[in-house]
TORKOLMI-20787 format. One line per field, with one value per residue: residue number from 0; x, z, y of N, C-alpha, C, O in turn. Coordinates in Angstrom, 3 decimals. Each point is the difference from the previous one (the first is absolute). Example, Ala and Ser with C-alpha at 12.3 -4.5 7.8 and 13.67 -1.06 7.14 Angstrom:
2
resi = 0/1
n.east = 13.190/-1.386
n.up = 7.800/-1.385
n.north = -5.690/1.069
ca.east = -0.890/0.820
ca.up = 0.000/0.060
ca.north = 1.190/1.190
c.east = 0.900/-0.770
c.up = 0.000/0.730
c.north = 1.200/1.090
o.east = 1.036/0.509
o.up = 0.665/0.169
o.north = -0.019/1.108
//
This chain:
167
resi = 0/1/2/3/4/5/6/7/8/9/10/11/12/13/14/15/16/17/18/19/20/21/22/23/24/25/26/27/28/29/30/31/32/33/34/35/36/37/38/39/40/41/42/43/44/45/46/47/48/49/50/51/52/53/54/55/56/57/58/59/60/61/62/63/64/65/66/67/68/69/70/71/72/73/74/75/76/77/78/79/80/81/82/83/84/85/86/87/88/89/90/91/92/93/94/95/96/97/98/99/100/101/102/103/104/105/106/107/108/109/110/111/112/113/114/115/116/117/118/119/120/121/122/123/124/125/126/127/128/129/130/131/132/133/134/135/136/137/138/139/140/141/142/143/144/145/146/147/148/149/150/151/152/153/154/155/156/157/158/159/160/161/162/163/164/165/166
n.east = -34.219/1.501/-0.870/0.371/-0.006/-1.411/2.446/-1.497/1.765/1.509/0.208/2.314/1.366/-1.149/1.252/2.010/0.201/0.466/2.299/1.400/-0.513/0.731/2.545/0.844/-0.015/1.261/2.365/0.143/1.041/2.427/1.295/-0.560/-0.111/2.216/-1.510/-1.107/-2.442/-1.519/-0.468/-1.987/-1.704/-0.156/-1.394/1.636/0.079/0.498/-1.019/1.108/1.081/-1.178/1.445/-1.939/-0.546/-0.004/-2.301/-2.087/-0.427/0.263/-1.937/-1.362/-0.364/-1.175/-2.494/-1.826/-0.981/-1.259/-1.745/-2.280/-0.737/-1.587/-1.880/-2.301/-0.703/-2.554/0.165/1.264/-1.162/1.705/-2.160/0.403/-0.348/1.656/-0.834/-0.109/1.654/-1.305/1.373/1.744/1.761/1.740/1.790/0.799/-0.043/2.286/0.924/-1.196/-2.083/-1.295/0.565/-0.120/-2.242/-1.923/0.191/-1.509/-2.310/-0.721/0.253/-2.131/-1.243/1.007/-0.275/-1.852/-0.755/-0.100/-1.457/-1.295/0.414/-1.141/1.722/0.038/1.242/-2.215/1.628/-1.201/-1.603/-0.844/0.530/0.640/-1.629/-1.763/-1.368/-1.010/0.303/-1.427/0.196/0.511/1.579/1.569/1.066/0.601/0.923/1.481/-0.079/1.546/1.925/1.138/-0.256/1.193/2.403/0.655/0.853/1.915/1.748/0.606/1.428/2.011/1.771/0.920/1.450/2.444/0.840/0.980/2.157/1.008/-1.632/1.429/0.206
n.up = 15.378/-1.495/0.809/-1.255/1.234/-2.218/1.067/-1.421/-0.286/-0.214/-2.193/-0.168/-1.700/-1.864/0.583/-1.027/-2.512/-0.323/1.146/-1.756/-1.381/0.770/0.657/-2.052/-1.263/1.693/0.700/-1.475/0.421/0.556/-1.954/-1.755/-2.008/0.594/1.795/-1.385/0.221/-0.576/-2.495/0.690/0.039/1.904/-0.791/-1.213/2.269/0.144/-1.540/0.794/0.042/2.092/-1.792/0.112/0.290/2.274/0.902/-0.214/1.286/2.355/0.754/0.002/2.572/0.678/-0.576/-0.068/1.620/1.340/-0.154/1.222/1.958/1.235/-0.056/0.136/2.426/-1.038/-1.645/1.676/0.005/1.409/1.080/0.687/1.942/-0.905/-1.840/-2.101/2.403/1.281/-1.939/-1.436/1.703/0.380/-1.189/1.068/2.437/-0.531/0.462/-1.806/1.302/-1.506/1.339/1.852/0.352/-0.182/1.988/1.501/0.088/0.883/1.614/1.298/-0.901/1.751/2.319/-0.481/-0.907/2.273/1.559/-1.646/0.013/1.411/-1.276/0.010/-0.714/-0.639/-1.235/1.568/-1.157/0.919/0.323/0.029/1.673/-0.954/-0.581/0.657/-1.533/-0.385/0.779/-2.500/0.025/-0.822/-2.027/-1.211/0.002/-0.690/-2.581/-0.729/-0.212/-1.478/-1.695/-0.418/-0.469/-2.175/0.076/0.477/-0.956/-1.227/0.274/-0.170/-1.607/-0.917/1.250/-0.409/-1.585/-0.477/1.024/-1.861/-0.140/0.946/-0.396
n.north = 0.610/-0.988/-1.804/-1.643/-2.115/0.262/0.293/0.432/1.466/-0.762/0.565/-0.304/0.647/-2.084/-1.541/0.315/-0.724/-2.301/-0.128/-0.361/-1.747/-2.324/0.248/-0.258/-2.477/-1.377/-0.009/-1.896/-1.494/0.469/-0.130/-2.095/1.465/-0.235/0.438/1.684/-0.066/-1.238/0.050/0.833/-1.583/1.254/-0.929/0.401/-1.055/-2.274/1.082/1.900/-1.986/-0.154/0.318/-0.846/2.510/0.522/-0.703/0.773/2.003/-0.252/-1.331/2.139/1.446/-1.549/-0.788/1.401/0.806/-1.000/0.846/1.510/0.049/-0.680/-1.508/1.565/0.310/-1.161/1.383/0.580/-1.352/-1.112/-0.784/-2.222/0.463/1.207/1.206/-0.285/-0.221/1.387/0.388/-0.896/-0.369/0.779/-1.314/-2.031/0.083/0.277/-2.093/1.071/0.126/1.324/1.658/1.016/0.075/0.686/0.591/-0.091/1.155/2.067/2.157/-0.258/1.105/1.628/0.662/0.601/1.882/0.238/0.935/0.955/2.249/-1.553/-0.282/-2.144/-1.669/0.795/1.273/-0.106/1.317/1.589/2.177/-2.407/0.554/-1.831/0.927/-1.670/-1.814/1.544/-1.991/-0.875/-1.029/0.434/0.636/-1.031/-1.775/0.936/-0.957/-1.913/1.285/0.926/-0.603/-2.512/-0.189/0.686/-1.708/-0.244/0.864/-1.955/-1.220/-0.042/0.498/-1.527/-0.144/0.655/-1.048/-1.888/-0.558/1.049/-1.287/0.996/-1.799
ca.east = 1.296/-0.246/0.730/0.733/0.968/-0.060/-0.041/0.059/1.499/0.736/1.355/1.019/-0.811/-0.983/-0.221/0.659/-1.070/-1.549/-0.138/0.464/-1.441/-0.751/0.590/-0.068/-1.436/-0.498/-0.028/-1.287/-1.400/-0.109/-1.021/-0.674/-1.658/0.570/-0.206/1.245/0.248/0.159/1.273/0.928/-0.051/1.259/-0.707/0.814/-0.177/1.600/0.140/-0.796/0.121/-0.027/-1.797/-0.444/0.650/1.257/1.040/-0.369/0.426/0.953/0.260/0.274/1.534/0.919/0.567/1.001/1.295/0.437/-0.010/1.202/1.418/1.304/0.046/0.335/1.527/-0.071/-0.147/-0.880/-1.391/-1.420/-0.385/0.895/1.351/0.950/-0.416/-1.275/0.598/-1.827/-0.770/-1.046/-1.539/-0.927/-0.790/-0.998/-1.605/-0.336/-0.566/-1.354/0.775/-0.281/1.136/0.905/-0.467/0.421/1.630/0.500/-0.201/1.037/1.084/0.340/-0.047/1.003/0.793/-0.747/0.494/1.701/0.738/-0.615/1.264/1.653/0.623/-0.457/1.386/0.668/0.171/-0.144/1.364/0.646/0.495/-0.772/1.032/1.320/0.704/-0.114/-0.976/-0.986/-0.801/-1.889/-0.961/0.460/-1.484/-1.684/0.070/0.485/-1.156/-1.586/0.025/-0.122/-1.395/-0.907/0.064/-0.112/-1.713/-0.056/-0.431/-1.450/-1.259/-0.144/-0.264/-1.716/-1.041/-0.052/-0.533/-1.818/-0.253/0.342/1.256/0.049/0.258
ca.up = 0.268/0.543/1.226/0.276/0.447/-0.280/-1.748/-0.990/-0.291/0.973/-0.235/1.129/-0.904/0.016/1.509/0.541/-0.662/0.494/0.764/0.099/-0.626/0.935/0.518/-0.778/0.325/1.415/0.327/-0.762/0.760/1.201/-0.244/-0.441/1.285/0.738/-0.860/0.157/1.189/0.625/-0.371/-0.110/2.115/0.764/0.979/0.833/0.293/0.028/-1.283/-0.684/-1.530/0.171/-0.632/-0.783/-1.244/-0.025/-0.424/-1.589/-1.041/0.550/-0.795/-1.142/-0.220/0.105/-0.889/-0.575/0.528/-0.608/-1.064/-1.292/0.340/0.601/-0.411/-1.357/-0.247/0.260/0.808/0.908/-0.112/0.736/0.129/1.705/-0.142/0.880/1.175/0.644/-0.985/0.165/-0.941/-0.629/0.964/-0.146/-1.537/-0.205/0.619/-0.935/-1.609/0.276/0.102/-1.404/-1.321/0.843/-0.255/-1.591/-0.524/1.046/-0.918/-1.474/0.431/0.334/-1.295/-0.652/0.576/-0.249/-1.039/-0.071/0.849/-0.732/-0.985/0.473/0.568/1.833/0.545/-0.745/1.115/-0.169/-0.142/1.076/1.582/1.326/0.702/0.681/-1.320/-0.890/-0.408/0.587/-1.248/-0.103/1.123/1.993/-0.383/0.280/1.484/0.633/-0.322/0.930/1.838/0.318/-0.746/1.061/1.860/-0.052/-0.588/1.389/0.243/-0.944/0.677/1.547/-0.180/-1.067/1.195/1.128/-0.871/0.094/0.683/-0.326/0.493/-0.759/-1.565
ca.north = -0.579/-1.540/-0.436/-0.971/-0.378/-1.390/-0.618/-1.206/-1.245/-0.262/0.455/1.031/1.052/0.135/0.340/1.555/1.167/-0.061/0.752/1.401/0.429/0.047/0.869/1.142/0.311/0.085/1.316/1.039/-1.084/0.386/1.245/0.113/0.870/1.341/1.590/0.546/0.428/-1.002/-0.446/1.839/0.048/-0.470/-0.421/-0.099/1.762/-0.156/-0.562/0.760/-0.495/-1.457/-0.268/-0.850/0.507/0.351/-1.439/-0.582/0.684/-0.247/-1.262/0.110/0.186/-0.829/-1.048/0.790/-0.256/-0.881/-0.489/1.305/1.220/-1.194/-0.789/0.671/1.178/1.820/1.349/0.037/0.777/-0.070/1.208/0.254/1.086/0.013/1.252/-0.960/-1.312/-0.705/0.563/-1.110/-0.098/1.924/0.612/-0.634/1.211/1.298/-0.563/-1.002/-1.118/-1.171/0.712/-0.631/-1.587/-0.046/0.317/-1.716/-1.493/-0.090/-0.693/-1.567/-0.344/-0.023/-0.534/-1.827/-0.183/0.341/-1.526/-0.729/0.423/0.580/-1.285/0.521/0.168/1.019/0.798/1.706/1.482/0.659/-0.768/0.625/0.889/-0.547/0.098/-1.430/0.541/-0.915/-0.899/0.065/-1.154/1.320/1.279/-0.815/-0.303/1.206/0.839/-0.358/-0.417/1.103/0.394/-0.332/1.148/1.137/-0.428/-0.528/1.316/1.091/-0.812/0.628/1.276/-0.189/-0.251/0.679/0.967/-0.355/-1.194/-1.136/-0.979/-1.660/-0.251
c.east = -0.175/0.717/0.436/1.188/0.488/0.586/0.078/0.382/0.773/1.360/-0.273/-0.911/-1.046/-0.575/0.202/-1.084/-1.275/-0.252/0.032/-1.055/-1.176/-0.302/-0.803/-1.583/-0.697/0.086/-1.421/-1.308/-0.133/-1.012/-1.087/-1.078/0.352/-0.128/1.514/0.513/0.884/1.639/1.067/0.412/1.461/-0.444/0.916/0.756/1.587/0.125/-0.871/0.426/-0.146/-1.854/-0.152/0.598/1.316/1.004/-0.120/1.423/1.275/0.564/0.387/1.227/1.000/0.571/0.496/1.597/0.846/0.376/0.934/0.995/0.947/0.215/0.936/1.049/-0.456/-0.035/-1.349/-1.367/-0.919/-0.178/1.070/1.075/0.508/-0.838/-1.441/-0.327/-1.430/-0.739/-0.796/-1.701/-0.494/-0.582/-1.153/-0.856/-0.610/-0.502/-1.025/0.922/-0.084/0.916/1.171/0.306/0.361/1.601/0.911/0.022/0.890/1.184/0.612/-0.439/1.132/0.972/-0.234/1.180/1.331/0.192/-0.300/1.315/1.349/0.271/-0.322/1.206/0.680/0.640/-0.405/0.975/-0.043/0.195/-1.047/1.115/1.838/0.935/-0.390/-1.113/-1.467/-0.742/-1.402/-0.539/0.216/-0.997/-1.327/0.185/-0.390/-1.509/-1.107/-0.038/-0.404/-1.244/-0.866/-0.246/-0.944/-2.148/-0.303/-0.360/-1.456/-1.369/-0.029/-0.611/-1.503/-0.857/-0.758/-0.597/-1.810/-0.774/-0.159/1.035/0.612/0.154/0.480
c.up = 0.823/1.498/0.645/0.212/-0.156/-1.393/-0.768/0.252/1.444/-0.191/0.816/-0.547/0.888/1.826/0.031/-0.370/1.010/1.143/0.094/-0.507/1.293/0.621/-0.577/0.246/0.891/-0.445/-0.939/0.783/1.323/-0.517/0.139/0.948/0.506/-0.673/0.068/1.667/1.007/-0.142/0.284/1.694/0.210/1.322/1.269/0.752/-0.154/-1.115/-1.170/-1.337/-0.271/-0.877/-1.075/-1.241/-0.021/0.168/-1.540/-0.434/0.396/-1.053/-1.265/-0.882/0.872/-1.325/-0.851/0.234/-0.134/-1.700/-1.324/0.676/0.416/-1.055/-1.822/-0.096/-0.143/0.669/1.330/-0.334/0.742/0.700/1.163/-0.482/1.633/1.444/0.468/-1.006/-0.188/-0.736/-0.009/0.984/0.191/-1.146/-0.202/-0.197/-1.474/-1.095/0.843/0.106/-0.793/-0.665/0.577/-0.235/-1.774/-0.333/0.505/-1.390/-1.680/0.177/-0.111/-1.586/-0.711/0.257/-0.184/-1.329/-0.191/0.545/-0.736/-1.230/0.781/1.493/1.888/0.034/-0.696/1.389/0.019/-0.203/0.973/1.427/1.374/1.084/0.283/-1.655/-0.722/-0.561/0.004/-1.438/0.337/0.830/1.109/0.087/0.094/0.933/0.950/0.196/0.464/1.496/-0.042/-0.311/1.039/1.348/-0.269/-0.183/1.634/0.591/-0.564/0.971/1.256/-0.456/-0.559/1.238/1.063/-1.225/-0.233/0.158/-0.864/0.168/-0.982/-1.615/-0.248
c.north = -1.269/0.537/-0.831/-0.106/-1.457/-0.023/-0.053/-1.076/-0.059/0.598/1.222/1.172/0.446/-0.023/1.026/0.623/0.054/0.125/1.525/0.781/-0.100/1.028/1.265/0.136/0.279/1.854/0.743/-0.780/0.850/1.688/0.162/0.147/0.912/1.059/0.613/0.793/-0.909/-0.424/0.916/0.129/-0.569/-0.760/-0.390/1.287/0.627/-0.440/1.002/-0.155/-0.979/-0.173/-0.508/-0.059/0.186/-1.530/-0.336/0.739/-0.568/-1.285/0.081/0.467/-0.605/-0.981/1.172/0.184/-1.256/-0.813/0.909/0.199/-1.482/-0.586/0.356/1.045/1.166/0.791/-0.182/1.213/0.144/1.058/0.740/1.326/-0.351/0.597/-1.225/-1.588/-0.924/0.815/-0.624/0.009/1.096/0.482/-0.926/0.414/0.702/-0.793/-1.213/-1.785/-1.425/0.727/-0.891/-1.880/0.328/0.532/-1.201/-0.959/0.166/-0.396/-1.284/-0.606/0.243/-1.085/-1.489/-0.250/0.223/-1.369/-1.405/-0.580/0.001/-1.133/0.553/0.117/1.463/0.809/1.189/0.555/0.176/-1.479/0.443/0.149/-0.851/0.269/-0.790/0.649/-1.531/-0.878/0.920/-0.990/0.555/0.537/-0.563/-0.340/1.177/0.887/-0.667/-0.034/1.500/0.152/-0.439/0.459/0.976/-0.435/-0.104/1.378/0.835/-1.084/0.898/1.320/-0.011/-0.675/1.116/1.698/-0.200/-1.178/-1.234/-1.026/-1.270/0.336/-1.244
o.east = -0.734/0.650/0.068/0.707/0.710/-0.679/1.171/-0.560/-0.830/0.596/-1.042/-1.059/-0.080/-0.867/-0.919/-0.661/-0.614/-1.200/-0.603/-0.220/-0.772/-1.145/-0.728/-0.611/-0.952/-0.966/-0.534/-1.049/-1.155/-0.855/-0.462/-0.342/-0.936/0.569/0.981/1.130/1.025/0.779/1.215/0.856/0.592/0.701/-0.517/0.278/0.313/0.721/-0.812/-0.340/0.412/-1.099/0.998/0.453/0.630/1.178/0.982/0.769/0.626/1.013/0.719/0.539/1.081/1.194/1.164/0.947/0.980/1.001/0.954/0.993/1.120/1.013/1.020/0.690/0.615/-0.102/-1.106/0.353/-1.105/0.826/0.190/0.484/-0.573/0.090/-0.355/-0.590/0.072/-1.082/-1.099/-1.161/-1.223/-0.980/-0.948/-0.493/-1.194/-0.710/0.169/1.022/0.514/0.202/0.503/1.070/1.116/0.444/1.038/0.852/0.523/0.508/1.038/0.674/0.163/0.509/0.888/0.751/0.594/0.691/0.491/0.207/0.995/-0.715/-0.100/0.129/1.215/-0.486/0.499/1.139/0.602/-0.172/-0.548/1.181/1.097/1.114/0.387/-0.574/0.306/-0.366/-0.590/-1.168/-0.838/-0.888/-0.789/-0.455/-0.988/-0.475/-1.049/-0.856/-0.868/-0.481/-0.814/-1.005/-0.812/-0.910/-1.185/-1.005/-0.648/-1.157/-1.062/-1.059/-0.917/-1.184/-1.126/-0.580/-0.932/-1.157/-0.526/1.195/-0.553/-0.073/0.249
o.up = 0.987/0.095/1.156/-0.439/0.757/-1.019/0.020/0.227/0.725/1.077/0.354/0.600/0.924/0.281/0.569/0.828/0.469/0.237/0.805/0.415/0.186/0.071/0.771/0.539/-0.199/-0.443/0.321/0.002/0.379/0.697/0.734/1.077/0.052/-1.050/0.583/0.411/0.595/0.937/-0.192/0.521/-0.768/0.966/1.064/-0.673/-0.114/0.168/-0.776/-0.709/-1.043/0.524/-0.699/-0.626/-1.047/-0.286/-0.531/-0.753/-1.040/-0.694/-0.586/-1.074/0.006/-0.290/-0.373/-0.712/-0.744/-0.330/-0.759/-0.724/-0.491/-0.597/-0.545/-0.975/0.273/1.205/-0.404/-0.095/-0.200/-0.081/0.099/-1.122/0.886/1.186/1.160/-1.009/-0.685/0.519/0.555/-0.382/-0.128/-0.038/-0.604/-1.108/-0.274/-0.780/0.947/-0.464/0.350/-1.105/-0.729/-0.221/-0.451/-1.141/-0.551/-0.492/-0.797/-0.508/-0.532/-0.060/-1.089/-0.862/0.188/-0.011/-1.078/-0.459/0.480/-0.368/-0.301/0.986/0.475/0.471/0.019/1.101/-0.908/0.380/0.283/0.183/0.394/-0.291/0.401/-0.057/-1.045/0.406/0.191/-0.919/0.921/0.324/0.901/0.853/0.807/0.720/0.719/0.950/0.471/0.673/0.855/1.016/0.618/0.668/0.908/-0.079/0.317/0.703/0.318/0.094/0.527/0.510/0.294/-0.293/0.483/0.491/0.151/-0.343/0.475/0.132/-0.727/-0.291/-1.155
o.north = -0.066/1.041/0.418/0.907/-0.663/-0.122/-0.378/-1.072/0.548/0.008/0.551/0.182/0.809/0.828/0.589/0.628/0.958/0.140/0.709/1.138/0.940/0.445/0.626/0.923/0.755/0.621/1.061/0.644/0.194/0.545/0.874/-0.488/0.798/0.297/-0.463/0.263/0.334/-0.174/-0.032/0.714/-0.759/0.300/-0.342/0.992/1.186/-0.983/-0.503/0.947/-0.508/-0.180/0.174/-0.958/-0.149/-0.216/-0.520/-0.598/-0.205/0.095/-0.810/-0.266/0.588/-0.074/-0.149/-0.335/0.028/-0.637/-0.172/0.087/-0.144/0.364/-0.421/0.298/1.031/-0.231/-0.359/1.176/0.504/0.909/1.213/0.146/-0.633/-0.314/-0.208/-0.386/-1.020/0.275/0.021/0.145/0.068/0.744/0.501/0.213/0.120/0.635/-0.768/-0.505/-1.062/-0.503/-0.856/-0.568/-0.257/-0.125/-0.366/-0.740/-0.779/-1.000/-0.394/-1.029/-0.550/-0.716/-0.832/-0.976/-0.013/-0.910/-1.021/-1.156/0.659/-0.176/1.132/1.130/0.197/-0.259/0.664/-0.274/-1.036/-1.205/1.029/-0.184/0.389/-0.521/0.522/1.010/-1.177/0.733/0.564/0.213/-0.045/-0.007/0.492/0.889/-0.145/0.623/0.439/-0.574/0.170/0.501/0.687/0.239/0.181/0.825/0.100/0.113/0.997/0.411/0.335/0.367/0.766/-0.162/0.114/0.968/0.791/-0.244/-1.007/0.263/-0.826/1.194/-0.347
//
């Protein structure tokens, strides 16, 4: 997977994709080399869901979220219930963490191809809390501030798990 933050063209779009792809890729670059032990550590003592895997798996169902249930209107699937709204980060632990990275990347092969097919000013089916409902350019925006915060967390967590740094 390329990694850059440079480009092609200069249109509105293509900046959104290729950060948002940046974004996507860093989160598989911050993996690479982490045994599963390692990816599986909470290394933090006040943050026992706070781990490698359980952010891969978090990102993944966030653009889910976004994309199928806000944007598209479907039915919610993700792993959270009412009783434990941080599934997503506790079930991580349980799937190897290249299964986790390989469900991110299909994912995001889908979603390349929706946002590829569909105007940035489209509106989502649903509403966010103020009632309105949000453009596909909201949505990428949104996704690359979140993904990246969230890469900000895997450097700390992927450091203090086995002392790698940086990506």
């Amino acid at each position: 997977m390329e990694r850059t933050d440079t480009p092609p063209t200069w249109d509105e779009r293509t900046i959104l994709v290729t950060f948002l792809d940046y974004a996507r890729a860093t989160v598989h670059a911050k993996c690479v080399g982490i045994s599963e032990e390692d990816a599986r550590r909470a290394p933090l003592p006040d943050s026992p869901l706070m781990t490698v895997s359980g952010l891969v798996n978090h990102v993944r169902w966030v653009e889910n979220s976004w994309f199928e249930v806000m944007f598209l209107g479907g039915e919610d699937h993700g792993p959270w219930t009412d009783d434990d709204p941080d599934r997503e980060f506790r079930i991580a632990v349980e799937t190897p963490i290249a299964d986790l990275l390989a469900e991110y990347e299909a994912q995001s092969a889908r979603y390349r191809e929706l946002v590829a097919a569909t105007d940035l000013e489209t509106p989502s089916k649903r509403t966010i809390s103020t009632g309105e409902p949000v453009t596909l350019r909201w949505i990428l925006f949104h996704l690359i501030e979140e993904i990246s915060r969230h890469n900000g967390h895997l450097d700390i967590v992927r450091e203090l798990a086995d002392g790698v740094r940086g990506v």
